[in-house]
Backbone as JSON, one array per atom type, in Angstrom:
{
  "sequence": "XXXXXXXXXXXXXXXXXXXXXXXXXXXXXXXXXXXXXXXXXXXXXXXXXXXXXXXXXXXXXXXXXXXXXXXXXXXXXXXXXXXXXXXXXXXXXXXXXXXXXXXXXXXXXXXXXXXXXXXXXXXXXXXXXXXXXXXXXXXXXXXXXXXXXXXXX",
  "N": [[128.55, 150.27, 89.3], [131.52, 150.81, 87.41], [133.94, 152.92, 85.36], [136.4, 152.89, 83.13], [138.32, 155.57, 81.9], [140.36, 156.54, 79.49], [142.95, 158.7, 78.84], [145.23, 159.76, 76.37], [148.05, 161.36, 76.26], [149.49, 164.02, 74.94], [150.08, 166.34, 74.35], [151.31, 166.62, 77.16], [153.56, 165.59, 79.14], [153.35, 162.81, 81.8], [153.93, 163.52, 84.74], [153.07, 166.43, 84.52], [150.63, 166.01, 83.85], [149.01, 163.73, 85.94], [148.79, 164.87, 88.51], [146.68, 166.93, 87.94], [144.77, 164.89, 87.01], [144.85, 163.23, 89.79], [144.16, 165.41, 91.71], [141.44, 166.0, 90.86], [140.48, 163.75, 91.5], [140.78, 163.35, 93.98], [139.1, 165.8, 94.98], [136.51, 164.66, 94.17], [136.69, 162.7, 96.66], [137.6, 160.21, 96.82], [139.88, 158.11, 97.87], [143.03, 156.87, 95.88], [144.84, 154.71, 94.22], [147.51, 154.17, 92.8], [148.79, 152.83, 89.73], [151.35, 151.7, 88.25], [154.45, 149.86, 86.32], [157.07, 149.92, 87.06], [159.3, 150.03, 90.07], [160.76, 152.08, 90.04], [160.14, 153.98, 88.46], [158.04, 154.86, 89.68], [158.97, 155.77, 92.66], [160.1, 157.85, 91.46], [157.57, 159.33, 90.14], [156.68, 159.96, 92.75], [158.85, 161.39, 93.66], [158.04, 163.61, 91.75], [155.65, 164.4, 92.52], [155.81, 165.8, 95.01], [157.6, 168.08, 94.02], [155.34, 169.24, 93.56], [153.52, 172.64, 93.93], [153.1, 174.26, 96.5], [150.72, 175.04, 97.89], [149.16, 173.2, 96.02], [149.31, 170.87, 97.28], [149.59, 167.15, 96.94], [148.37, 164.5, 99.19], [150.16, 162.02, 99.66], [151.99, 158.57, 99.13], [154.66, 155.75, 98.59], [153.97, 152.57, 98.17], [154.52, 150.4, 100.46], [155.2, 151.17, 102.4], [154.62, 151.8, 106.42], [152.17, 153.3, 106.91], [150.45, 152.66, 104.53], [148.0, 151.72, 104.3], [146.54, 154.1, 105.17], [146.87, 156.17, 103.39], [145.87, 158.83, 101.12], [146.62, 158.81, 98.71], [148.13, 156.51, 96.91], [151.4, 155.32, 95.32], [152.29, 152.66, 93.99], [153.18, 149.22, 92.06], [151.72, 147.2, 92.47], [149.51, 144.12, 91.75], [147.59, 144.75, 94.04], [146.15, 147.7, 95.94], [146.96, 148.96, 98.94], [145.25, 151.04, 100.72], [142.66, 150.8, 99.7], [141.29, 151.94, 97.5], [139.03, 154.35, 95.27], [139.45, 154.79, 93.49], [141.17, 153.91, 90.52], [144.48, 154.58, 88.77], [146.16, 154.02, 86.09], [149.41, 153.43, 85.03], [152.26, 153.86, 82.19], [151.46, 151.48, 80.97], [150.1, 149.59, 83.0], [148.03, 146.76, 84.0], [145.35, 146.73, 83.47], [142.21, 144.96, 85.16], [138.98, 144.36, 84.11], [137.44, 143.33, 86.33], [138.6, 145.17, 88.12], [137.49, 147.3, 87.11], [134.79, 147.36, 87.41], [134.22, 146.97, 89.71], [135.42, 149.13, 91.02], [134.86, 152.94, 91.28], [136.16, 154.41, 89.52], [138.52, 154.18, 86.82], [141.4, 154.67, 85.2], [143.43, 154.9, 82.74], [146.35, 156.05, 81.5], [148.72, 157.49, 79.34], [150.92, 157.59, 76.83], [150.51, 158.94, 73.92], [152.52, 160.15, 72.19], [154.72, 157.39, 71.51], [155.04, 154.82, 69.85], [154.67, 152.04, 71.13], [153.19, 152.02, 73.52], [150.68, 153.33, 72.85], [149.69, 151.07, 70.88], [149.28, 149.12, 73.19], [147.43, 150.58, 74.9], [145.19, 150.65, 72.91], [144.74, 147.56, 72.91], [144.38, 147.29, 75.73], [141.81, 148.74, 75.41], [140.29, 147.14, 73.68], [139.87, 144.99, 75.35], [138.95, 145.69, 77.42], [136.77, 146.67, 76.82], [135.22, 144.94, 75.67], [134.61, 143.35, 77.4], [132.59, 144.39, 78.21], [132.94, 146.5, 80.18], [132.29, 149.92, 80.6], [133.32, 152.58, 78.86], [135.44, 155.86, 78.06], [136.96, 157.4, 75.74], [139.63, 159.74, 76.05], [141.05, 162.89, 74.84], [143.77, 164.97, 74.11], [144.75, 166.3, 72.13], [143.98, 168.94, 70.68], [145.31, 170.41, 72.13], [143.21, 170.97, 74.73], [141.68, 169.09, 76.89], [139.87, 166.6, 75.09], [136.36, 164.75, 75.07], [136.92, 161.83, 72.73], [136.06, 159.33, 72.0], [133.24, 156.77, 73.54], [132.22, 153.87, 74.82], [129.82, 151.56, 75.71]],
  "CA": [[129.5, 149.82, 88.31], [132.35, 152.08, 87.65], [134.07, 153.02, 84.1], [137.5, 153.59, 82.92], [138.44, 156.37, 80.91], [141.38, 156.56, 78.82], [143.91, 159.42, 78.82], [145.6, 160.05, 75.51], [148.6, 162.02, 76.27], [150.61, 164.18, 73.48], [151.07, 167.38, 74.45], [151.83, 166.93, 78.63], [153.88, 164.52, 79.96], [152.44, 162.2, 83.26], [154.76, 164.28, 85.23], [152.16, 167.49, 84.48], [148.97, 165.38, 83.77], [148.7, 163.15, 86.4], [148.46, 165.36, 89.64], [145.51, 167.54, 87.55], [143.74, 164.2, 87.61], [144.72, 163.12, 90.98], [143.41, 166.88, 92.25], [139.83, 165.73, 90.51], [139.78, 162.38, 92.26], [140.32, 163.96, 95.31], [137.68, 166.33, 95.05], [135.1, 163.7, 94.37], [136.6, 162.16, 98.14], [138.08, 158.93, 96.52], [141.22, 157.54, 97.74], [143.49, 156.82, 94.84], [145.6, 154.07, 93.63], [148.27, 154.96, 90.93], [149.62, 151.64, 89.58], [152.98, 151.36, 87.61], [155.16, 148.89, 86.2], [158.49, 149.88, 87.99], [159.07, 150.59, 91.05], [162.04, 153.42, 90.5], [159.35, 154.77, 88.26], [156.92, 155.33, 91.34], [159.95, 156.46, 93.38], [160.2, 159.23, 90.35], [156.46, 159.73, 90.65], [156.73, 160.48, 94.28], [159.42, 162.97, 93.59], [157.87, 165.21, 91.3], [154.43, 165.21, 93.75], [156.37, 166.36, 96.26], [158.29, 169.11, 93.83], [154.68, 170.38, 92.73], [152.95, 173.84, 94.56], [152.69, 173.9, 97.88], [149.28, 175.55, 97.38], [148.35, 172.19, 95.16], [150.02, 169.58, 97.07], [148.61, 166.07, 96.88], [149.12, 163.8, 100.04], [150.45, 160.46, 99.2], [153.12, 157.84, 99.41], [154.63, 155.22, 97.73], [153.88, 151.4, 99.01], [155.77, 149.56, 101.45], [155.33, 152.16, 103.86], [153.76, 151.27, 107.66], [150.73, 153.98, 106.36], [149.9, 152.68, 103.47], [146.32, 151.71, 104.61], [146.1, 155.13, 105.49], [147.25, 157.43, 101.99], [145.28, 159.12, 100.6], [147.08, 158.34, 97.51], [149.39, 155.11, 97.2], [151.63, 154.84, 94.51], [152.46, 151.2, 93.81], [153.31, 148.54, 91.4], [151.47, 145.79, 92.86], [148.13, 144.26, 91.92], [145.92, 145.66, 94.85], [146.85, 148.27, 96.94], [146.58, 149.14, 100.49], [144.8, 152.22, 100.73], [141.68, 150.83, 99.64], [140.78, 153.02, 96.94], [137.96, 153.93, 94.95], [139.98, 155.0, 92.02], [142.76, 153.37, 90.1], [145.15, 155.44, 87.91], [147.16, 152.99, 85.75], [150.55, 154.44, 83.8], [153.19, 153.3, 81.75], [151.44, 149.93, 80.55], [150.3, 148.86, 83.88], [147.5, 146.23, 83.57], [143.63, 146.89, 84.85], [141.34, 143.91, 85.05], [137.8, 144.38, 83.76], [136.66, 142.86, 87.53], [138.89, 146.33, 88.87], [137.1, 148.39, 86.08], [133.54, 147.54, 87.52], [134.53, 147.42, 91.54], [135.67, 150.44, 91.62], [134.03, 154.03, 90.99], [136.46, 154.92, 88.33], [139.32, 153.69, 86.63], [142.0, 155.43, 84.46], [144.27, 154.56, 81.98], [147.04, 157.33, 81.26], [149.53, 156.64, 78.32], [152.03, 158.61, 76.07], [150.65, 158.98, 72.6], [153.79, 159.86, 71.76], [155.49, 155.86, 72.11], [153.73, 153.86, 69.25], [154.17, 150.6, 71.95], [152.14, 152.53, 74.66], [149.56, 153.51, 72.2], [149.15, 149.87, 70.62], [149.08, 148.99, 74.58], [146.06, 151.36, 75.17], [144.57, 149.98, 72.21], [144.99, 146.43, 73.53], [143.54, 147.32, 76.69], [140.45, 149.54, 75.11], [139.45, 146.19, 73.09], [140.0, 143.87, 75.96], [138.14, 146.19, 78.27], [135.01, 147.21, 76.69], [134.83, 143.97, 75.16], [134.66, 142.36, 78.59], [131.45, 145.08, 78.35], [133.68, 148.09, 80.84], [132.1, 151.5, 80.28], [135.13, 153.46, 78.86], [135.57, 156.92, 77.23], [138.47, 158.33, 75.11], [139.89, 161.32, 76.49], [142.57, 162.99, 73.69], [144.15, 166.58, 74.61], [145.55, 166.63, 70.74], [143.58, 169.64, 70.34], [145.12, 171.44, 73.21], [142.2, 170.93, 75.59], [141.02, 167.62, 77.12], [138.05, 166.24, 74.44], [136.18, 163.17, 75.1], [136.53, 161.33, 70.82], [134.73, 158.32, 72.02], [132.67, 156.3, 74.35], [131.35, 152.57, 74.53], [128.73, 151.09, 77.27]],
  "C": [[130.32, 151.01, 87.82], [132.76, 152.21, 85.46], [135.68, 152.95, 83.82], [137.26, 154.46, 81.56], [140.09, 156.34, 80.57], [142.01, 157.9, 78.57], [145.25, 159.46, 77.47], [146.65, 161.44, 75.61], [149.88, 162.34, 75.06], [151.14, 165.23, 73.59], [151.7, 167.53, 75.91], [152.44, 166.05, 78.57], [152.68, 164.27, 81.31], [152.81, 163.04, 83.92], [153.44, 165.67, 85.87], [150.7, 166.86, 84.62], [148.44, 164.88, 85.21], [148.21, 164.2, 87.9], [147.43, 166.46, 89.02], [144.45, 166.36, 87.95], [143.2, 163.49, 88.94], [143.73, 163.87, 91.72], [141.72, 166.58, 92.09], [139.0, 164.54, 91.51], [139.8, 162.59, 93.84], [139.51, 164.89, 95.95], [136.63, 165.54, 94.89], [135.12, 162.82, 95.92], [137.06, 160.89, 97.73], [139.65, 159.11, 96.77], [141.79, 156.92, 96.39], [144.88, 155.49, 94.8], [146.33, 154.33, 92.41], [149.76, 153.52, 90.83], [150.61, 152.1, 88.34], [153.31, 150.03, 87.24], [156.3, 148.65, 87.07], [158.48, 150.64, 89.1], [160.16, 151.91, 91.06], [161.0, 154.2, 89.75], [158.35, 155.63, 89.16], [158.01, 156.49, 91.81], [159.82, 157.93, 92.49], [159.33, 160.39, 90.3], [156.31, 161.0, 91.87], [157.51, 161.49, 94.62], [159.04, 164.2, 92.84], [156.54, 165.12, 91.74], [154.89, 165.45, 94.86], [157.23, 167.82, 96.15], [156.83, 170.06, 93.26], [154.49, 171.73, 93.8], [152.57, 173.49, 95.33], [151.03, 174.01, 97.79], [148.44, 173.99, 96.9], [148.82, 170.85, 95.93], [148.85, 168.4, 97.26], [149.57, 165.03, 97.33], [149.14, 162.35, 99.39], [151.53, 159.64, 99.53], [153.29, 156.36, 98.35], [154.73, 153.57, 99.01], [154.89, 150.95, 99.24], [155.96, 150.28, 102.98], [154.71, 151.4, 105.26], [152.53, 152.07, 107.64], [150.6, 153.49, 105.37], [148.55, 152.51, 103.46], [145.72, 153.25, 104.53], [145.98, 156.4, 104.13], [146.38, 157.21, 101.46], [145.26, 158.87, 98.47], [148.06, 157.66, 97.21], [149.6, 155.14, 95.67], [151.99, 153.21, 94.82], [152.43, 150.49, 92.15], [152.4, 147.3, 91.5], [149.91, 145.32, 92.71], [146.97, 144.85, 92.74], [146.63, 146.33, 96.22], [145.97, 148.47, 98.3], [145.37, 150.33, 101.25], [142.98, 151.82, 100.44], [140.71, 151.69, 98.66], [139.28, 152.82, 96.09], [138.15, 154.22, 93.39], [141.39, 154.65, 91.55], [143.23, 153.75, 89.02], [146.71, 155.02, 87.58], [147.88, 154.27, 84.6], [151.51, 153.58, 83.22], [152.74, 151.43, 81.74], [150.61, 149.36, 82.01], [149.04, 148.22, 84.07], [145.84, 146.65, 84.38], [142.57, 145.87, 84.14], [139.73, 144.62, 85.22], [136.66, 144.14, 85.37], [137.35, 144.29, 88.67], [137.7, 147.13, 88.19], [135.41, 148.71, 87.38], [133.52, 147.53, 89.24], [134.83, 148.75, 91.7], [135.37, 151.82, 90.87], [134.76, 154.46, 89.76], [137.96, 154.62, 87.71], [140.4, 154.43, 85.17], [143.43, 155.0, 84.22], [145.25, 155.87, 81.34], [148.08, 156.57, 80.24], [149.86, 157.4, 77.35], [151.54, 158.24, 74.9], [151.72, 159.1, 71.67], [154.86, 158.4, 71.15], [154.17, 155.12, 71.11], [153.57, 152.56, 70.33], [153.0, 150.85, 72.9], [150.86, 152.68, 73.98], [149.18, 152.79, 71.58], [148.95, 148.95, 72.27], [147.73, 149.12, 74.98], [145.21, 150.82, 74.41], [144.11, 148.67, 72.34], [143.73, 146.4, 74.28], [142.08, 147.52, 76.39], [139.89, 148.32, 75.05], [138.98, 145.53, 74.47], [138.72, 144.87, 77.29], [136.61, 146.24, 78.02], [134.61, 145.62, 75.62], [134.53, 142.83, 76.31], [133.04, 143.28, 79.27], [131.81, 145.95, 79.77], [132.83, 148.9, 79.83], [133.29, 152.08, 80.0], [134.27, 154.63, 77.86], [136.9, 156.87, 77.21], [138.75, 159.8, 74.99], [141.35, 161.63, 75.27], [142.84, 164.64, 74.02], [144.78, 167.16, 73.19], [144.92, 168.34, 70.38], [144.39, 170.74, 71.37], [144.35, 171.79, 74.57], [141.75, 169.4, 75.75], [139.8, 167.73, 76.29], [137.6, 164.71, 74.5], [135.46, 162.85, 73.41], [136.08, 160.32, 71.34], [134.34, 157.17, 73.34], [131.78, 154.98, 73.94], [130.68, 152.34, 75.98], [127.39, 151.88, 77.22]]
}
């Protein structure tokens, strides 16, 4: 049974955040799903993991492709992606079902503290998640440093 954790972003943008946590989920050997709402957003995505450090890069693509089975990391909009992953790394609102939460090894919610809608969003989700009895933690970087402020399950 897997968990999501929650991502409380205030001082990075996704932009910076997201390919730190990608980098993690690909060290544990999990293919990666990174769901969205829009698809020019993805597209956007896909351009700044392609402008990070060569040194750091992180292989991926965005769905619709003829690999998508194959990426290691599929962006996408679309309920269930191709790739098969074992981790799903939802942004900008994008919905994760309690029956993803517990299929798959780990599940992550990213979301602009900044944007009171995003952060009554997250809130939303938290209830609806761990009230559907999801394992979650609350990750918050307000301090400067990722700290996990709280944990249900």
């Amino acid at each position: 049974m897997g968990a999501v954790y929650f991502y409380h972003l205030t001082r990075r943008p996704l932009e910076q955040t997201l390919p730190v946590l990608l980098d993690k989920a690909r060290q544990a050997g999990w293919r990666i799903a990174v769901r969205g709402t829009d698809p020019a957003r993805m597209e956007w995505l896909d351009e700044k993991l392609w402008l990070g450090p060569e040194e750091a890069f992180l292989p991926h693509g965005v769905a619709g492709g003829r690999h998508d089975a194959s990426q290691p990391i599929l962006l996408t909009t679309a309920p269930e992606a191709a790739n098969d992953p074992a981790c799903l790394m939802a942004v900008d609102g994008a919905e994760v079902s309690p029956d993803e939460v517990n299929a798959l090894e780990r599940s992550c919610i990213l979301f602009d503290g900044n944007d009171p809608q995003a952060l009554d969003h997250a809130r939303g989700q938290w209830k609806a998640l761990t009230g559907a009895g999801c394992a979650a933690q609350y990750w918050s970087e307000e301090s400067g440093r990722w700290e996990k402020k709280a944990e249900s399950g």
